[in-house]
N, CA, C and O atoms as a Tinker XYZ file with bonds, in Angstrom:
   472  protein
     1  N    124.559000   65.009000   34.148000    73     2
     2  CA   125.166000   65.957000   33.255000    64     1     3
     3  C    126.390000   66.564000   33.947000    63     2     4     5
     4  O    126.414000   67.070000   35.069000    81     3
     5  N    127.690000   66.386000   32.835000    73     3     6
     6  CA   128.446000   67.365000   34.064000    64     5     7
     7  C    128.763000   68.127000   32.921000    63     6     8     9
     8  O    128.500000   67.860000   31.748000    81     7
     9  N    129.375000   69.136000   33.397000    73     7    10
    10  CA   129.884000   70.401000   32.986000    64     9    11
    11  C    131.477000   71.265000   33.456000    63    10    12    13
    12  O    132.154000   70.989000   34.447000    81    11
    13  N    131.723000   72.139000   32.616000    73    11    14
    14  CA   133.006000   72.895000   33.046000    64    13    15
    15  C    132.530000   74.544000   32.832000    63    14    16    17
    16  O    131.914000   75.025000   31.882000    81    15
    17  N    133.079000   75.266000   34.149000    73    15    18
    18  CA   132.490000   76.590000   34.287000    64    17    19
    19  C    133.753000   77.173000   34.428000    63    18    20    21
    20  O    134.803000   76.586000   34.688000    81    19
    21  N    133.497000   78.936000   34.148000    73    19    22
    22  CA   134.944000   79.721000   34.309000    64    21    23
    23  C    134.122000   81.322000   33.923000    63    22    24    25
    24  O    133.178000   81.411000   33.138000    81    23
    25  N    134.638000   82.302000   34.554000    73    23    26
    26  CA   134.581000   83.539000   34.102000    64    25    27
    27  C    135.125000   84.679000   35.294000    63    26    28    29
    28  O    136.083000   84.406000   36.017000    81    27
    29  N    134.517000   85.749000   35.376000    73    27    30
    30  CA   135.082000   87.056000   35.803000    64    29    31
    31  C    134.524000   85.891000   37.402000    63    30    32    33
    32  O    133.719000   84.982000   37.607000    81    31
    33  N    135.680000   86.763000   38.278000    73    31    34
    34  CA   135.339000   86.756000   39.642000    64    33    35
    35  C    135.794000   88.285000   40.521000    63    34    36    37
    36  O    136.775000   89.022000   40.427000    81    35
    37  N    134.532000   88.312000   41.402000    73    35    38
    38  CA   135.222000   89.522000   42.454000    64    37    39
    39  C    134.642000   89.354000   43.837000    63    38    40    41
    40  O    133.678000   88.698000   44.231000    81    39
    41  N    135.643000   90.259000   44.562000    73    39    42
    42  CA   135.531000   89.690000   45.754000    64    41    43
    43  C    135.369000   91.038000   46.526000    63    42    44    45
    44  O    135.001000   91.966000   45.806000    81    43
    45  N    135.594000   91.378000   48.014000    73    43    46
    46  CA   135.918000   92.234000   49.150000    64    45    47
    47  C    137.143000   91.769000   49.598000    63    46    48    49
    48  O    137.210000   90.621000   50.036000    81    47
    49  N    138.016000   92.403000   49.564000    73    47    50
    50  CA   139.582000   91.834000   49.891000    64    49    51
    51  C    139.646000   93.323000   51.466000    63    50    52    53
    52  O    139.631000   94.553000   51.501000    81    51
    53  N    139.708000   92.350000   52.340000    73    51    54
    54  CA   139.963000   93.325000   53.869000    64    53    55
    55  C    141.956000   92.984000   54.189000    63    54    56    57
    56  O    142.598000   91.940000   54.073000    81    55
    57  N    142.389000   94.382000   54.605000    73    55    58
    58  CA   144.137000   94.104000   54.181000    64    57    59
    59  C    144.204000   94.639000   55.808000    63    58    60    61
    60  O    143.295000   95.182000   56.436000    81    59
    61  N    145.358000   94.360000   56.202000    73    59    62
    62  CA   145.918000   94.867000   57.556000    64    61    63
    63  C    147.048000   93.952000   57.887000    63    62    64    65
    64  O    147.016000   92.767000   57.555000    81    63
    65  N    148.050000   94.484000   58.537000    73    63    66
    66  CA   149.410000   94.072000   59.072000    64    65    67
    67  C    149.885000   93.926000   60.448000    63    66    68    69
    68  O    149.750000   95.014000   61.007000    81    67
    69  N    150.234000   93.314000   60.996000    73    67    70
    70  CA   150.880000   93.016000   62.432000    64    69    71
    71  C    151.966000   92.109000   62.349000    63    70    72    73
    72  O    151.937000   90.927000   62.005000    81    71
    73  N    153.378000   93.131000   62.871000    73    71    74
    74  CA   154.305000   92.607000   63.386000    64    73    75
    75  C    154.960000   92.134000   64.640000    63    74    76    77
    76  O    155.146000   92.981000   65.513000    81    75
    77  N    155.342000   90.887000   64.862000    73    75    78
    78  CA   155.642000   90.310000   66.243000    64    77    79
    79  C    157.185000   89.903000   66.305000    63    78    80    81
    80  O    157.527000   89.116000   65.422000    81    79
    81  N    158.113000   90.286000   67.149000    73    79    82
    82  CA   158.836000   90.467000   67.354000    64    81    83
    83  C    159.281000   90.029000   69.196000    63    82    84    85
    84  O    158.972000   90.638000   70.220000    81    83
    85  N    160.084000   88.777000   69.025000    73    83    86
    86  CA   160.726000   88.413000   69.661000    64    85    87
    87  C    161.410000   88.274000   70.423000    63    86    88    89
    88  O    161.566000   87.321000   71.187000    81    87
    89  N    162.142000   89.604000   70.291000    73    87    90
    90  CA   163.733000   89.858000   71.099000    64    89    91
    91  C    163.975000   88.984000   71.945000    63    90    92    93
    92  O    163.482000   87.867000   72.102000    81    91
    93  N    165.052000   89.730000   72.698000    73    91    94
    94  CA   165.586000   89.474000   73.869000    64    93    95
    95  C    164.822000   89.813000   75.458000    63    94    96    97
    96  O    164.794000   89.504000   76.649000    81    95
    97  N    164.288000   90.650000   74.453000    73    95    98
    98  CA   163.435000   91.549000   76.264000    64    97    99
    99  C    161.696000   90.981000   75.969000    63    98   100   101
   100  O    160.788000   91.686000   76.411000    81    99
   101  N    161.316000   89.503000   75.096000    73    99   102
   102  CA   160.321000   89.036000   75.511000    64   101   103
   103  C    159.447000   89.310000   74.288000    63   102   104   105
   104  O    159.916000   90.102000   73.471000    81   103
   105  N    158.534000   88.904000   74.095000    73   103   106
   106  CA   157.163000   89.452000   73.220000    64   105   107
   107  C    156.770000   90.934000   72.732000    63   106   108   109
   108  O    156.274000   91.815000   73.434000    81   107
   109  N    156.968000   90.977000   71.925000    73   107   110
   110  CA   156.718000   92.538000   71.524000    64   109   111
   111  C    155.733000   92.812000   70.747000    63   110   112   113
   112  O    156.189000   92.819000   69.604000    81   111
   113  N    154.444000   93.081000   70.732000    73   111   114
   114  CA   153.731000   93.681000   69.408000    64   113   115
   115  C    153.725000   95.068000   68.826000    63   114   116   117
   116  O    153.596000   96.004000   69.616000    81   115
   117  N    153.848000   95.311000   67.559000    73   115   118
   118  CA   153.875000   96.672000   67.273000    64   117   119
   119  C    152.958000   96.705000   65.782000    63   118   120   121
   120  O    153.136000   96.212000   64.668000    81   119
   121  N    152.034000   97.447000   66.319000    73   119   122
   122  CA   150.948000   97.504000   65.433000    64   121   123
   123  C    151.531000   98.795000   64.702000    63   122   124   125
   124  O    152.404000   99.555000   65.121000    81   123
   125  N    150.920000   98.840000   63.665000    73   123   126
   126  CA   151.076000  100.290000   62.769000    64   125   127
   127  C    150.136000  100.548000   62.504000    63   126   128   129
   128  O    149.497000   99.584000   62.081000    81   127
   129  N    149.290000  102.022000   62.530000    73   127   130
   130  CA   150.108000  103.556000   62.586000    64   129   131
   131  C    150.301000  103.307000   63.842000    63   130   132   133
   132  O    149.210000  103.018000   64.335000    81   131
   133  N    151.439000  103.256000   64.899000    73   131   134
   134  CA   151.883000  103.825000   66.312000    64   133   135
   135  C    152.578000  105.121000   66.345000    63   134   136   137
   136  O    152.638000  105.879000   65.377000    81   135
   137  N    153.238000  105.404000   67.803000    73   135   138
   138  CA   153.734000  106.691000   67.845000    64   137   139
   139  C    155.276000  106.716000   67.247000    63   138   140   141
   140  O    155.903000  107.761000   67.424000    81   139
   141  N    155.802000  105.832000   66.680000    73   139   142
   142  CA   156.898000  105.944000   66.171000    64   141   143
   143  C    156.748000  104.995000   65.240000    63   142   144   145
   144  O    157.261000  103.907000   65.502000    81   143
   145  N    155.954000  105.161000   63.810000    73   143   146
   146  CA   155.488000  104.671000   62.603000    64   145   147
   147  C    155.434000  105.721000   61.916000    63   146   148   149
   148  O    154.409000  106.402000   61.946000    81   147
   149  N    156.626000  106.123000   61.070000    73   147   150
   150  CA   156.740000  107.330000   60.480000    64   149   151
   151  C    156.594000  106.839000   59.374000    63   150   152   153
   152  O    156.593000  107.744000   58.539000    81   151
   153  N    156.421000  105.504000   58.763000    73   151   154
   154  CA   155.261000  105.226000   57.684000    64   153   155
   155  C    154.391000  103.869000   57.309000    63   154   156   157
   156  O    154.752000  102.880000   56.672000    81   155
   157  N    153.214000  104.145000   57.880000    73   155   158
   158  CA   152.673000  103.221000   58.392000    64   157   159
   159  C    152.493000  102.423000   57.200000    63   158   160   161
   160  O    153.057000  103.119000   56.355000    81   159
   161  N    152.041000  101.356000   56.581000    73   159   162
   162  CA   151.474000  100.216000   55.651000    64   161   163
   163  C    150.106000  100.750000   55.094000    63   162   164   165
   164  O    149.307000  101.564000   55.557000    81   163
   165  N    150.113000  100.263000   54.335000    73   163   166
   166  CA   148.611000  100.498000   53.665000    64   165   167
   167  C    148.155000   99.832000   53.783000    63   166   168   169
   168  O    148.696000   98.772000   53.470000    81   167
   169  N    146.710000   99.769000   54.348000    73   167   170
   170  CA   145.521000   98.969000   54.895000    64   169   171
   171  C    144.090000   99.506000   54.341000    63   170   172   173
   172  O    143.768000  100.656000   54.042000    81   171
   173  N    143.275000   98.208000   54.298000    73   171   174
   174  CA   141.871000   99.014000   54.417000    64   173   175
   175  C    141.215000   97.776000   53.349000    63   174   176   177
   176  O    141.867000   96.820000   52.931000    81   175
   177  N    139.797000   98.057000   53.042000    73   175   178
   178  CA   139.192000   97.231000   51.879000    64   177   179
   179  C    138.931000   97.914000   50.888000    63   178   180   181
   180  O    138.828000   99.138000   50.803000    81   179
   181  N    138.788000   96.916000   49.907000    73   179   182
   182  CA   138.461000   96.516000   48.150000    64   181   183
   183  C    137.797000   96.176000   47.795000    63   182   184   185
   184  O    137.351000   95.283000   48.516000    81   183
   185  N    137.216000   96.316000   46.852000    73   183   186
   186  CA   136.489000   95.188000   45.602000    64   185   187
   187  C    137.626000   94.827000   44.936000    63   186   188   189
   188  O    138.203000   95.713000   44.306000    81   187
   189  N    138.097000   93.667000   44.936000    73   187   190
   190  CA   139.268000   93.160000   43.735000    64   189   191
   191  C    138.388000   91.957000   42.742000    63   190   192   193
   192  O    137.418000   91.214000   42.889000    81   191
   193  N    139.536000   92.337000   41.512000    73   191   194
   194  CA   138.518000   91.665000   40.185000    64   193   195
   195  C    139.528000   90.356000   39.874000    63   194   196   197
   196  O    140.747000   90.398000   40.038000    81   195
   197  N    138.645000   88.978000   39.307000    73   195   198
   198  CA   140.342000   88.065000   39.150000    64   197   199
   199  C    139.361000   87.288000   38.151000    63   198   200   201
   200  O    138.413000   87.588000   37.426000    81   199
   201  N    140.088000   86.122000   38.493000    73   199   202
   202  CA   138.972000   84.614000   37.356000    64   201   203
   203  C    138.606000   83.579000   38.290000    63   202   204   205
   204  O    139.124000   83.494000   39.404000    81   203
   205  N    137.761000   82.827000   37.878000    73   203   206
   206  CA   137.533000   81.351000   38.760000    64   205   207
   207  C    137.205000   80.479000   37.513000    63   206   208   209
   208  O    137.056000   81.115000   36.470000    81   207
   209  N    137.071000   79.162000   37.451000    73   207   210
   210  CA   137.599000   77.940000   36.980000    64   209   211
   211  C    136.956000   76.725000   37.606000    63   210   212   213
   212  O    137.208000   76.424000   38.773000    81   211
   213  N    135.962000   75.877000   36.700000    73   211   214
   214  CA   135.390000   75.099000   37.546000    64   213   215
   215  C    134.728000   74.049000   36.912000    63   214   216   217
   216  O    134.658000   73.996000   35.684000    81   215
   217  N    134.137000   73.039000   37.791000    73   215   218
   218  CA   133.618000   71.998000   37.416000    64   217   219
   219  C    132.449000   71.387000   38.554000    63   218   220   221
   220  O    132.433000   71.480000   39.782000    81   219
   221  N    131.563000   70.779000   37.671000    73   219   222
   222  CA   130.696000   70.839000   38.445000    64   221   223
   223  C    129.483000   68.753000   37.512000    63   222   224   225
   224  O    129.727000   67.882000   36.676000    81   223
   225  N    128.484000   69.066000   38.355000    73   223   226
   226  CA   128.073000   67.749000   37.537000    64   225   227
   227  C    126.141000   67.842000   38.477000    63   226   228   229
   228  O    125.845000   68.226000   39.609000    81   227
   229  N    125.354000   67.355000   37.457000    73   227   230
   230  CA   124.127000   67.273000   38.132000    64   229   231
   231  C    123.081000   66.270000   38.170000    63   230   232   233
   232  O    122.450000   66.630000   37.177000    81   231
   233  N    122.658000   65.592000   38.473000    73   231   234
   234  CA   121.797000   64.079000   38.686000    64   233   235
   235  C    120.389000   64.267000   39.082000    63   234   236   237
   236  O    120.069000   64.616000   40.218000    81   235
   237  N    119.509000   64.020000   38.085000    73   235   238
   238  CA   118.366000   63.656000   38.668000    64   237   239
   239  C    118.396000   62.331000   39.927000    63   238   240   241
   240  O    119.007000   61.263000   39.917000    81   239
   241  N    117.308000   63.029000   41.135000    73   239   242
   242  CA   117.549000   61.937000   42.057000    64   241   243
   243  C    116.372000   60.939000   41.763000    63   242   244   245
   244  O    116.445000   59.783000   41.345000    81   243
   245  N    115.380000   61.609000   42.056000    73   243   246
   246  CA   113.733000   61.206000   41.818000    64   245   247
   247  C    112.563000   62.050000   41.550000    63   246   248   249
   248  O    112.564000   63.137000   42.128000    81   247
   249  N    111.844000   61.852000   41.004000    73   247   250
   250  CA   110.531000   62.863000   40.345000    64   249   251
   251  C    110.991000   64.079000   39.888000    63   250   252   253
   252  O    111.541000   64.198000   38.793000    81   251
   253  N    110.824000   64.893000   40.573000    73   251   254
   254  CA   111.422000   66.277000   40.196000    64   253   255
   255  C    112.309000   67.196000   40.683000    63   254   256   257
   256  O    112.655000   68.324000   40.332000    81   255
   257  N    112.672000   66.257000   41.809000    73   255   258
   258  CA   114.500000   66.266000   42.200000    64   257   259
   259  C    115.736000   65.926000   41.368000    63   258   260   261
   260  O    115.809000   64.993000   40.568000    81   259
   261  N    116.506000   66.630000   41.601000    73   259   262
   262  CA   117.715000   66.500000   41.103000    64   261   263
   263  C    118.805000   67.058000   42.354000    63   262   264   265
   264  O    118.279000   67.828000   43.158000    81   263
   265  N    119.928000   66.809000   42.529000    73   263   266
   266  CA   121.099000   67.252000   43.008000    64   265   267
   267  C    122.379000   67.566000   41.975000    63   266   268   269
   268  O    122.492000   67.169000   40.815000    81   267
   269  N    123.097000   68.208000   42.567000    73   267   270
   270  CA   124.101000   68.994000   41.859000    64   269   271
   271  C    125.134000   69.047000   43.284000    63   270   272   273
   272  O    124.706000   69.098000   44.437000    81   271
   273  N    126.870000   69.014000   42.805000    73   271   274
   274  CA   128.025000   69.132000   43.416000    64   273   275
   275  C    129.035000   70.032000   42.415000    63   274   276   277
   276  O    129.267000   69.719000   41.247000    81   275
   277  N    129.571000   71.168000   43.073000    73   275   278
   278  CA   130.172000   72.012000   42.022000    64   277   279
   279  C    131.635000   72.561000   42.923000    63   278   280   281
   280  O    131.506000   72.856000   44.111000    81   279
   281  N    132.641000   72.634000   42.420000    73   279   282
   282  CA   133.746000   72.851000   42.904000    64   281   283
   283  C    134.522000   73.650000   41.687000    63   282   284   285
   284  O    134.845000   73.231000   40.576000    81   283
   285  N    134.749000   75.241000   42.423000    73   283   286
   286  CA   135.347000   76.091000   41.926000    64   285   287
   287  C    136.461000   76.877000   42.478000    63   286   288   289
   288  O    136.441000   77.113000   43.686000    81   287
   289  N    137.640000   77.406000   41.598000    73   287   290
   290  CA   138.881000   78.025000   42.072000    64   289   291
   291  C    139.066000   78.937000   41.911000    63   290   292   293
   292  O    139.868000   79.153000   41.002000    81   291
   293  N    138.384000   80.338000   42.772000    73   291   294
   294  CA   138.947000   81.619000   42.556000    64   293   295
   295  C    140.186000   82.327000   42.892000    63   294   296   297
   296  O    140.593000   82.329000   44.054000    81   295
   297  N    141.045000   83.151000   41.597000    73   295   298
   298  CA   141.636000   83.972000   41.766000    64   297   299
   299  C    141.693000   85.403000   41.765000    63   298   300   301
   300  O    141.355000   86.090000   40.801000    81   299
   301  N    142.103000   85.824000   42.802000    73   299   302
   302  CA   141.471000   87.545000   43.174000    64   301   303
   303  C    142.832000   88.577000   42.386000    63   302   304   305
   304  O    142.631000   89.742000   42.041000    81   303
   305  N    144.308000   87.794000   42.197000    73   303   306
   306  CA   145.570000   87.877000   42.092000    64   305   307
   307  C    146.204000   88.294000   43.466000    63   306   308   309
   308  O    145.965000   87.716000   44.526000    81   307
   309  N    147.029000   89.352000   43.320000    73   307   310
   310  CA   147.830000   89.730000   44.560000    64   309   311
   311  C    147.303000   91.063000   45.322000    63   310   312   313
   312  O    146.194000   91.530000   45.063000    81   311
   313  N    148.055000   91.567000   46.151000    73   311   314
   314  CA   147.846000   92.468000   47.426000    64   313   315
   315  C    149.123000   92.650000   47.788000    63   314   316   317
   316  O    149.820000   91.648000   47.950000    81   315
   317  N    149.720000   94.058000   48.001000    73   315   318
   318  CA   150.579000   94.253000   48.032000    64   317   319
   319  C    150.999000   95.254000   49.079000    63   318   320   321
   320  O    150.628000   96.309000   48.563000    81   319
   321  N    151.646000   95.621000   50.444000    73   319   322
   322  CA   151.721000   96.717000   50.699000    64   321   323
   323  C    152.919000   96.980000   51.727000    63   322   324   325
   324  O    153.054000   96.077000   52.553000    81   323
   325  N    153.737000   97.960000   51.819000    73   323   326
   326  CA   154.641000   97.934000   52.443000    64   325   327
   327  C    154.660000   98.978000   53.475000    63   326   328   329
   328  O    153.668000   99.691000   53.621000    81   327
   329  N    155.768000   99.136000   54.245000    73   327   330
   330  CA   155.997000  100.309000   55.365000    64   329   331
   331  C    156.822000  100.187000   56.358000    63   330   332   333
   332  O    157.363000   99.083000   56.410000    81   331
   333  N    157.155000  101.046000   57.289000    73   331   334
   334  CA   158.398000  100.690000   57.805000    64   333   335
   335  C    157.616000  100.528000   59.300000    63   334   336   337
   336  O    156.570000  101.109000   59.590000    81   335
   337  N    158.515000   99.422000   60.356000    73   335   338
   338  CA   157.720000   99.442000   61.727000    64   337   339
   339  C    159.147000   99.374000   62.338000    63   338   340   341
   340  O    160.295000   99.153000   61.952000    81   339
   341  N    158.361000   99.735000   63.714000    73   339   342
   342  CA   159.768000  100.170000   64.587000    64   341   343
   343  C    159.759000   98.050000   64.644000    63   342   344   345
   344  O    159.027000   97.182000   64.168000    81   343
   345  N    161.112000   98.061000   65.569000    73   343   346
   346  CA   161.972000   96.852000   65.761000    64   345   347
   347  C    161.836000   96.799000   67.359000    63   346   348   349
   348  O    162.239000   95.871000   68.060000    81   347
   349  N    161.377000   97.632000   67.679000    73   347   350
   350  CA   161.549000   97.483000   69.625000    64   349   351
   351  C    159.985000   97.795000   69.980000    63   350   352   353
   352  O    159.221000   97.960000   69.028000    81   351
   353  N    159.431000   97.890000   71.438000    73   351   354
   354  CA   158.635000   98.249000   71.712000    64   353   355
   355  C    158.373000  100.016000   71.115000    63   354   356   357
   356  O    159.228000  100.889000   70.971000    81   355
   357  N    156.484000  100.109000   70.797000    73   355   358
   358  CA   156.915000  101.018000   69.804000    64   357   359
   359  C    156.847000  102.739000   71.377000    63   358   360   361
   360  O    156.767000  103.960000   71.234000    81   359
   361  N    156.892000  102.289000   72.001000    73   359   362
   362  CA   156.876000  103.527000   73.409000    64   361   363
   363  C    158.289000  103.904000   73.590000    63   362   364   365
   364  O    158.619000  104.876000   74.269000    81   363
   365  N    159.045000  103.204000   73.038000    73   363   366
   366  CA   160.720000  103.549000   72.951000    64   365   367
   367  C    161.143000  104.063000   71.508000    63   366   368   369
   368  O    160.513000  104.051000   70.450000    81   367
   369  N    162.375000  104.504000   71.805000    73   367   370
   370  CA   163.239000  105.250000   70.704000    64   369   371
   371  C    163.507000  103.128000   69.978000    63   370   372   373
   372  O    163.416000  102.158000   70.731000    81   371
   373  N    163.770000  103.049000   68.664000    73   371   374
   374  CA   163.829000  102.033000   67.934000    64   373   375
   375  C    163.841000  102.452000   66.789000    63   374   376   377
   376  O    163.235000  103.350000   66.204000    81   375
   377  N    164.981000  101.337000   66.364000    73   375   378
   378  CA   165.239000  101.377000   65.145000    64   377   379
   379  C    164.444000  101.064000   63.586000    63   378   380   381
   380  O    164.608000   99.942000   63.108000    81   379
   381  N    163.909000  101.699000   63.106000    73   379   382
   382  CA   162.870000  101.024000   62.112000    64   381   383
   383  C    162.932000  100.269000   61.060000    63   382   384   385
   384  O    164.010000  100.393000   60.478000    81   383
   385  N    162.222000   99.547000   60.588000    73   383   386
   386  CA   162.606000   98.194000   59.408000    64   385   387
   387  C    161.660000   98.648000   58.594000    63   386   388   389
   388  O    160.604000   99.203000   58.898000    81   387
   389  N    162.142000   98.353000   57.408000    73   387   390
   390  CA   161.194000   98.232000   55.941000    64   389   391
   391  C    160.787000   97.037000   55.973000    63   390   392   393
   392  O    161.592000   96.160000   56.285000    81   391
   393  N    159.227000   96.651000   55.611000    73   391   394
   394  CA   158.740000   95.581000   55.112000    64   393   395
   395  C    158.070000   95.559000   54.258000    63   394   396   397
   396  O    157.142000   96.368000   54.302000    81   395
   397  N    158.145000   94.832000   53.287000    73   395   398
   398  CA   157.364000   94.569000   52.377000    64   397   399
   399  C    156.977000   93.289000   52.454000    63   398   400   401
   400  O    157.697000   92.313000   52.664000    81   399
   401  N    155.377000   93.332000   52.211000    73   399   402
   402  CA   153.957000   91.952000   52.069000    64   401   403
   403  C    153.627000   91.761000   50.686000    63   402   404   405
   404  O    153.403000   92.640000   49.854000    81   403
   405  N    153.623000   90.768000   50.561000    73   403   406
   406  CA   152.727000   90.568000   49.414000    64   405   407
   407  C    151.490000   89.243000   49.488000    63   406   408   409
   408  O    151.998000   88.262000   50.030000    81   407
   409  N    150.500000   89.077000   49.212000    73   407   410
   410  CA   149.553000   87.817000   49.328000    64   409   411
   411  C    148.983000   87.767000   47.963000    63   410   412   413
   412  O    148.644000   88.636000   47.159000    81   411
   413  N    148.986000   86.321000   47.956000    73   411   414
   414  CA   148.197000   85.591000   46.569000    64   413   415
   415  C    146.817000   85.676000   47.280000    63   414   416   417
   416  O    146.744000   85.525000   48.500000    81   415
   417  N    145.743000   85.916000   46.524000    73   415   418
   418  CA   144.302000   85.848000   47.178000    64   417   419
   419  C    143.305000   84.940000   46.288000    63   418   420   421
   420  O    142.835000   85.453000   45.273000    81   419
   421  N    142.930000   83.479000   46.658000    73   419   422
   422  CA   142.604000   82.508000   45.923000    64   421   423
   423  C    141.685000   81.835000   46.977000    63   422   424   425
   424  O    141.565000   82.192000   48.149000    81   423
   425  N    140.939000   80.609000   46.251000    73   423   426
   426  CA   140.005000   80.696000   47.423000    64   425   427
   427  C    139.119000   79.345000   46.571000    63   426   428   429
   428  O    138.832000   79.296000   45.376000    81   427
   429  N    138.925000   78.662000   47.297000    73   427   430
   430  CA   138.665000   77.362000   46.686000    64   429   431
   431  C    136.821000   77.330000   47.072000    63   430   432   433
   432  O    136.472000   77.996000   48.047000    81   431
   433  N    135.983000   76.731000   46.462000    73   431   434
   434  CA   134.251000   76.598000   46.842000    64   433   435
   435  C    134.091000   75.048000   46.671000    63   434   436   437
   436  O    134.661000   74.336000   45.844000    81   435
   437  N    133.272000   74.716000   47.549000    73   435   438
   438  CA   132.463000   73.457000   47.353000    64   437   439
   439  C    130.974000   73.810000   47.405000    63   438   440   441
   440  O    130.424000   74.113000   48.463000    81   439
   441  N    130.270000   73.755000   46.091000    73   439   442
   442  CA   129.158000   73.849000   46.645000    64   441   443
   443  C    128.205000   72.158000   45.997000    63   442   444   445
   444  O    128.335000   71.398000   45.037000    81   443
   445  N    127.215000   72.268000   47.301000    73   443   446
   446  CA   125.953000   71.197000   47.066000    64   445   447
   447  C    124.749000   71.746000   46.794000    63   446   448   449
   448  O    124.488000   72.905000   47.117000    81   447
   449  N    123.716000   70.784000   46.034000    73   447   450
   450  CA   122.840000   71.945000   45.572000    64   449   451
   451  C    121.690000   70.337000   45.590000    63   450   452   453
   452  O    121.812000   69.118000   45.474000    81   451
   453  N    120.792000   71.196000   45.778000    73   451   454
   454  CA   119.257000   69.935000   45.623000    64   453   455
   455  C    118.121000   70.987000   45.587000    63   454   456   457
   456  O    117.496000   71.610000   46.445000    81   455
   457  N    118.113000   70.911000   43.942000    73   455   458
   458  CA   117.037000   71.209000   42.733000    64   457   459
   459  C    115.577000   70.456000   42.816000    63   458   460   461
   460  O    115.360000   69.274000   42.549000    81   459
   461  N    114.581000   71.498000   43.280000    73   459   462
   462  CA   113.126000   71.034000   42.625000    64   461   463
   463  C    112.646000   72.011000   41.150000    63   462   464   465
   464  O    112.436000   73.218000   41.034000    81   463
   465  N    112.587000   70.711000   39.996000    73   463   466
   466  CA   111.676000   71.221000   38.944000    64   465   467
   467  C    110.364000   71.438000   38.854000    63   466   468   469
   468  O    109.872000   70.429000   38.349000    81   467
   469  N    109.411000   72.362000   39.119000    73   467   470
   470  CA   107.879000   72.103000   38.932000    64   469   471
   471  C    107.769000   72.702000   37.407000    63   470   472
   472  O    106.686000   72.704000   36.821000    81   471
């Protein structure tokens, strides 16, 4: 038997940002909130709500076995968050940048399944 599946999906969406920076004077990380992050990004977790979309199919194997293979495509939509981070090491005076993130949050399943009927 196969089949086609679809409805509400939700998830835990965990958000956080790190910028790396290159320069001239070597490797730099500058995490936000630091001491010169006069506005840090928005971070933290969710419940986000989206759709998933799917297909799936199931086979008796023997007696009162059966197996099943199901492959589904969730979408959570987007995530969005911006803020400004310094450009230099953040223990120095530096110049600060606006950034803005955005992420698609989607998420693909394989599942296998082996069914006993009594």
């Amino acid at each position: 038997m196969s089949y086609v599946t679809g409805g509400l999906a939700y998830g835990r969406v965990k958000t956080s940002d790190l910028l790396v920076n290159t320069g001239t004077a070597g490797l730099l990380v500058s995490t936000c909130p630091g001491p010169t992050c006069p506005s840090p990004p928005t971070a933290g977790n969710g419940t986000k709500t989206g759709w998933t979309v799917g297909t799936g199919a199931e086979q008796r194997l023997f007696g009162s076995w059966s197996g099943r293979i199901e492959y589904l495509f969730v979408n959570l939509g987007r995530t969005h968050s911006s803020g400004i981070f310094p450009t230099g090491n953040v223990t120095s005076n530096s110049v600060p940048i606006q950034v803005n993130l955005s992420s698609k949050i989607t998420d693909h399943v394989l599942r296998l399944g082996l069914n006993y009927q009594y």
